[in-house]
Biotite code that builds the C-alpha atoms (Angstrom):
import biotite.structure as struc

atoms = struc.array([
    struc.Atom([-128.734, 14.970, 149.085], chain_id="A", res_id=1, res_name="UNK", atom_name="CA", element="C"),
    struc.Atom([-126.421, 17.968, 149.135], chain_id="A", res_id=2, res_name="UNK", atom_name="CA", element="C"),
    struc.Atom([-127.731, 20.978, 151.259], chain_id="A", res_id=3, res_name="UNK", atom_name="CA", element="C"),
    struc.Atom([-126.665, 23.985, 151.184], chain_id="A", res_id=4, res_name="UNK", atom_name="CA", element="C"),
    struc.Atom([-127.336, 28.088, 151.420], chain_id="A", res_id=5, res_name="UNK", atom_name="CA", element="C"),
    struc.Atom([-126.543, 31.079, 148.629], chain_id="A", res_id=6, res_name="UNK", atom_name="CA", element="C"),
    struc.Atom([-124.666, 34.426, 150.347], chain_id="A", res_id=7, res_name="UNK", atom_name="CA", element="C"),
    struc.Atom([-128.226, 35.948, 150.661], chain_id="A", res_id=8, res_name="UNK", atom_name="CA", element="C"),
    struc.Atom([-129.629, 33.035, 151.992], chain_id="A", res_id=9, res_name="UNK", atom_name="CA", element="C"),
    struc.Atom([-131.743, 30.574, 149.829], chain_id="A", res_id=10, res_name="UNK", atom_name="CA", element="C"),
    struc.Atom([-131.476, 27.456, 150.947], chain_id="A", res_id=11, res_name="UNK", atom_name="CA", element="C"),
    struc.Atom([-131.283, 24.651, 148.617], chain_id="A", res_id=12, res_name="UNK", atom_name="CA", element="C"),
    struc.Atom([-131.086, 20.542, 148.753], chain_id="A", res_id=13, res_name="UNK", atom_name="CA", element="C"),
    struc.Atom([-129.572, 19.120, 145.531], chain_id="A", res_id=14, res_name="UNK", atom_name="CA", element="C"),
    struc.Atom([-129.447, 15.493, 144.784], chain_id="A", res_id=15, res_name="UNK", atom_name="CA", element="C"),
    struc.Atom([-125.787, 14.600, 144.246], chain_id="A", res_id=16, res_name="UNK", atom_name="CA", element="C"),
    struc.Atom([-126.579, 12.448, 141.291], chain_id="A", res_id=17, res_name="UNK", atom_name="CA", element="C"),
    struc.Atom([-127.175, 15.945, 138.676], chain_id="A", res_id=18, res_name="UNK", atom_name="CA", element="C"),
    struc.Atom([-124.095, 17.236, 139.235], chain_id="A", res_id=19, res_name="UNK", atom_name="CA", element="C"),
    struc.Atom([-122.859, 13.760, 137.345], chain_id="A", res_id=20, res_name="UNK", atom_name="CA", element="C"),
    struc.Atom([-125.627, 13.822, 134.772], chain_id="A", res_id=21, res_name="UNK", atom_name="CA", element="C"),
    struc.Atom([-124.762, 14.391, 131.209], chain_id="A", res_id=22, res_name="UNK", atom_name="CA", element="C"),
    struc.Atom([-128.268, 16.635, 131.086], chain_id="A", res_id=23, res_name="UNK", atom_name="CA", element="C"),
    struc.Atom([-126.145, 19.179, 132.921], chain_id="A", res_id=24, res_name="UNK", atom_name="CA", element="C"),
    struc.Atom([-123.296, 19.192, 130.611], chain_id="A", res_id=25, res_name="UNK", atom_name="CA", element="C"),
    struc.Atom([-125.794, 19.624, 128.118], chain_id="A", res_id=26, res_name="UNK", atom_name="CA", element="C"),
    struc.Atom([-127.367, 22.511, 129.441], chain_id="A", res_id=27, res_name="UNK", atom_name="CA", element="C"),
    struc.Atom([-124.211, 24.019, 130.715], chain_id="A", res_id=28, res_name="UNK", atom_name="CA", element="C"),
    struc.Atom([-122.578, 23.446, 127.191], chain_id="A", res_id=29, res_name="UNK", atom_name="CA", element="C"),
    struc.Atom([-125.476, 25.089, 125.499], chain_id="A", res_id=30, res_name="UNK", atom_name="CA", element="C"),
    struc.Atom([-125.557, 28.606, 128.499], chain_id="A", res_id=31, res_name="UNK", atom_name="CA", element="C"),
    struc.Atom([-122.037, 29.107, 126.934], chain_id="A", res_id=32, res_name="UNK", atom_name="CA", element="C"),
    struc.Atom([-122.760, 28.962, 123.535], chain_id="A", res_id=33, res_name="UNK", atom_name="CA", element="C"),
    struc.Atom([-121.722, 31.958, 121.350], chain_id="A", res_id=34, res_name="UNK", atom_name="CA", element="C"),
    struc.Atom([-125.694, 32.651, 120.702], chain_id="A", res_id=35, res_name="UNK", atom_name="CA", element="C"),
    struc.Atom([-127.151, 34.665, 122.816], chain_id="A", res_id=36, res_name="UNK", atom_name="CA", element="C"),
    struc.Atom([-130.762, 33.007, 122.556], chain_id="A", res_id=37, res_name="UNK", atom_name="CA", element="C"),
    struc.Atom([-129.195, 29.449, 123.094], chain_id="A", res_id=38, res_name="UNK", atom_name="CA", element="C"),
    struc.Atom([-127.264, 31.696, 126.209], chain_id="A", res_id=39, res_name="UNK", atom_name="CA", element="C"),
    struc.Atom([-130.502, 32.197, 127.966], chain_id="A", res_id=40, res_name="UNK", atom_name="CA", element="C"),
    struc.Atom([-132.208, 29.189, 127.154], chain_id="A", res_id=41, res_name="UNK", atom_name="CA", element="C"),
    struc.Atom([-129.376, 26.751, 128.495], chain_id="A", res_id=42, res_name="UNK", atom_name="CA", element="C"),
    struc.Atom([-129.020, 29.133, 131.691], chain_id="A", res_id=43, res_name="UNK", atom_name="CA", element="C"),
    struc.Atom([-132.734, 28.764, 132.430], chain_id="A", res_id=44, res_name="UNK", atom_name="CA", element="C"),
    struc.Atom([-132.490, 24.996, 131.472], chain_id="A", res_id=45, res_name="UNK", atom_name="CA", element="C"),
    struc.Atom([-129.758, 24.592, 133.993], chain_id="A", res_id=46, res_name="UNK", atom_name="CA", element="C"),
    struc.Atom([-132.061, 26.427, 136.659], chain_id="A", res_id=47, res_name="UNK", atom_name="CA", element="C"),
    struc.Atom([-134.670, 24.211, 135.894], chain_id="A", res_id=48, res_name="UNK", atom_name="CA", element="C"),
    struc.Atom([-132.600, 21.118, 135.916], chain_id="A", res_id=49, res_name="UNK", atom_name="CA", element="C"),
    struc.Atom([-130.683, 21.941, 139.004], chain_id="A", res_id=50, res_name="UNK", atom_name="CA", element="C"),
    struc.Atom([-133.459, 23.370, 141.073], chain_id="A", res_id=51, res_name="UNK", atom_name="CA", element="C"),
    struc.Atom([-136.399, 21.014, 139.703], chain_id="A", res_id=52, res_name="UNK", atom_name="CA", element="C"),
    struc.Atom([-139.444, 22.585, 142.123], chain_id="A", res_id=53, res_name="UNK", atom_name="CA", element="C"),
    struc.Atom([-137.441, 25.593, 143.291], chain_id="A", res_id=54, res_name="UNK", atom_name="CA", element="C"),
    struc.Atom([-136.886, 27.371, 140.490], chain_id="A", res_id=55, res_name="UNK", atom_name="CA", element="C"),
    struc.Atom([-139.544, 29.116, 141.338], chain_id="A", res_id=56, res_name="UNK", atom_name="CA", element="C"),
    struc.Atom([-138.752, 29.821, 145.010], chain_id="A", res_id=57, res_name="UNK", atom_name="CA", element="C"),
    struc.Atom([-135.228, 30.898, 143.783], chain_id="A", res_id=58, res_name="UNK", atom_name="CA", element="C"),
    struc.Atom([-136.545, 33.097, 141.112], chain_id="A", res_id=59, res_name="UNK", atom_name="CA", element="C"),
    struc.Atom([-139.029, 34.830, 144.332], chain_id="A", res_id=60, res_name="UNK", atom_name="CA", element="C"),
    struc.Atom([-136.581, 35.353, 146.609], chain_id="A", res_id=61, res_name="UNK", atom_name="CA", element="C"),
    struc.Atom([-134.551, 36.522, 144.440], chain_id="A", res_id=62, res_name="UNK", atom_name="CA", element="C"),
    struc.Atom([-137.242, 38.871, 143.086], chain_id="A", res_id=63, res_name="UNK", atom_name="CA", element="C"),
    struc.Atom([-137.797, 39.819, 146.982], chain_id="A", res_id=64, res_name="UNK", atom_name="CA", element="C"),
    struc.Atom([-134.597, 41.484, 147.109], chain_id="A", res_id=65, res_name="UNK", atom_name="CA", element="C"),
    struc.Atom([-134.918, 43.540, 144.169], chain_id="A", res_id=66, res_name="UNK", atom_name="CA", element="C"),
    struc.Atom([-138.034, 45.610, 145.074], chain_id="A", res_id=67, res_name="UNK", atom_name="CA", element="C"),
    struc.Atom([-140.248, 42.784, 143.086], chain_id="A", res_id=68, res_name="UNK", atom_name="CA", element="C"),
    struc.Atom([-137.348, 42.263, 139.597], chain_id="A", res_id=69, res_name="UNK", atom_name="CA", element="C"),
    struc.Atom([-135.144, 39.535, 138.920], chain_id="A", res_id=70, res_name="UNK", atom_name="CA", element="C"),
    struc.Atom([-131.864, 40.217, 137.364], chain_id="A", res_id=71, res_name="UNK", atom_name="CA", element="C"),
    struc.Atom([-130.496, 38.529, 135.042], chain_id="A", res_id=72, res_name="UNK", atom_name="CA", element="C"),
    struc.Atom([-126.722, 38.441, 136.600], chain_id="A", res_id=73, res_name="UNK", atom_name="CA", element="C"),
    struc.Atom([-128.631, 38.049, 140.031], chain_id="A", res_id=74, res_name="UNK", atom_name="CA", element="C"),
    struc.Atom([-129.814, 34.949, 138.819], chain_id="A", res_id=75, res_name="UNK", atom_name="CA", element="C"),
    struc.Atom([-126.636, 33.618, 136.736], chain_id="A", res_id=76, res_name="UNK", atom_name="CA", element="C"),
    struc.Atom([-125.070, 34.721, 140.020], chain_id="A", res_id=77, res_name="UNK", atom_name="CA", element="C"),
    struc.Atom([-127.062, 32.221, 142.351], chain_id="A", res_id=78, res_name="UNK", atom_name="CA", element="C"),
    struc.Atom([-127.615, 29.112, 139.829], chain_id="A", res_id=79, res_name="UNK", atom_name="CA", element="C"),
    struc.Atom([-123.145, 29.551, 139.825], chain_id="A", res_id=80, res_name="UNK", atom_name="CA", element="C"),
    struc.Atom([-123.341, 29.465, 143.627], chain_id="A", res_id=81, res_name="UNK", atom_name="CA", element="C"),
    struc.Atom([-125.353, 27.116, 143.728], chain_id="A", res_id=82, res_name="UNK", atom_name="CA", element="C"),
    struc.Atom([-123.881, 24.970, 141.305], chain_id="A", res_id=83, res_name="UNK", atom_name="CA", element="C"),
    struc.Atom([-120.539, 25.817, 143.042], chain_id="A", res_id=84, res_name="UNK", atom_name="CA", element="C"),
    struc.Atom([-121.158, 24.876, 146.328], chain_id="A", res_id=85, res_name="UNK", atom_name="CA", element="C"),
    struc.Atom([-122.906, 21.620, 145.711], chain_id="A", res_id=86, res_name="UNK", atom_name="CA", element="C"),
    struc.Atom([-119.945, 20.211, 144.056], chain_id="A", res_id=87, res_name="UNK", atom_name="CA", element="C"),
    struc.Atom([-118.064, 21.687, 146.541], chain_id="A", res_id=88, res_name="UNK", atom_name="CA", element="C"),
    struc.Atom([-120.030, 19.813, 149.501], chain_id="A", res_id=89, res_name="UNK", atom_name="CA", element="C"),
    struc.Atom([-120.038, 16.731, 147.697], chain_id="A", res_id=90, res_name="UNK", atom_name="CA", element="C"),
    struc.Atom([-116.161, 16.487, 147.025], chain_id="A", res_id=91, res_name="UNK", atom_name="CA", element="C"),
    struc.Atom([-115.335, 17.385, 150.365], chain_id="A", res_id=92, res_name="UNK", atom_name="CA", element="C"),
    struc.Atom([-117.987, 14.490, 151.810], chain_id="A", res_id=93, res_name="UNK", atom_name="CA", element="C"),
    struc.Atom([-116.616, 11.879, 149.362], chain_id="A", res_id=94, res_name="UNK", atom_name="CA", element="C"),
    struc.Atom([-112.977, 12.891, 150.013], chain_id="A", res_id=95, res_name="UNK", atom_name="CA", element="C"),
    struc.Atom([-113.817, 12.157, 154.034], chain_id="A", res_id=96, res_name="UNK", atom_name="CA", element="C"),
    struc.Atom([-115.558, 9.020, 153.319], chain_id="A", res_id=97, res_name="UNK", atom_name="CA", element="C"),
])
C-alpha cells in the first residue's frame, strides 16, 4: 500500500497494483479525450478507480474547504496529486529495494 497526504491534507492509502492497471490507462486515456462529456466522465472514473471508498471522503473534504462546493479544478487538482505522489512513493521505494 502506498500512503500518502494532498497539500491540504487528505490522507490517502493506494494499493500500488492501480497505478499498473490498464483500467487506469483507460480512464486516464478517456479524461483527455477531445470531448468534453467523455472529459468528465473519465476524470470521475479515475476518482473512482483510484480512490475506490474515498471518493467520497475526498469529494467532502474537499467540499469542506469551499464553504460546502466542490470545484471542478479543486478536484482535477487533488486526483493529479494524488495520482502524482503515489507513483512518486512507489518509484522511490522500489528504487531503494
Amino acid at each position: 500500500m502506498i500512503e500518502g497526504k494532498t497539500k491540504d491534507g487528505f490522507e490517502f492509502k493506494i494499493d500500488e497494483r492501480i497505478l499498473d492497471d490498464w483500467r487506469l490507462v483507460e480512464t486516464i486515456a478517456l479524461a483527455e479525450s477531445d470531448d468534453a462529456s467523455e472529459q468528465i466522465a473519465g476524470l470521475m472514473d479515475t476518482a473512482k478507480f483510484v480512490l475506490g471508498d474515498r471518493y467520497e471522503d475526498l469529494k467532502k473534504h474537499i467540499a469542506e474547504k469551499n464553504d460546502g462546493f466542490i470545484p471542478r479544478t479543486a478536484m482535477t487538482n487533488a486526483l493529479i496529486e494524488i495520482v502524482n505522489t503515489a507513483r512518486s512513493l512507489k518509484n522511490s521505494s522500489s528504487s531503494e529495494g
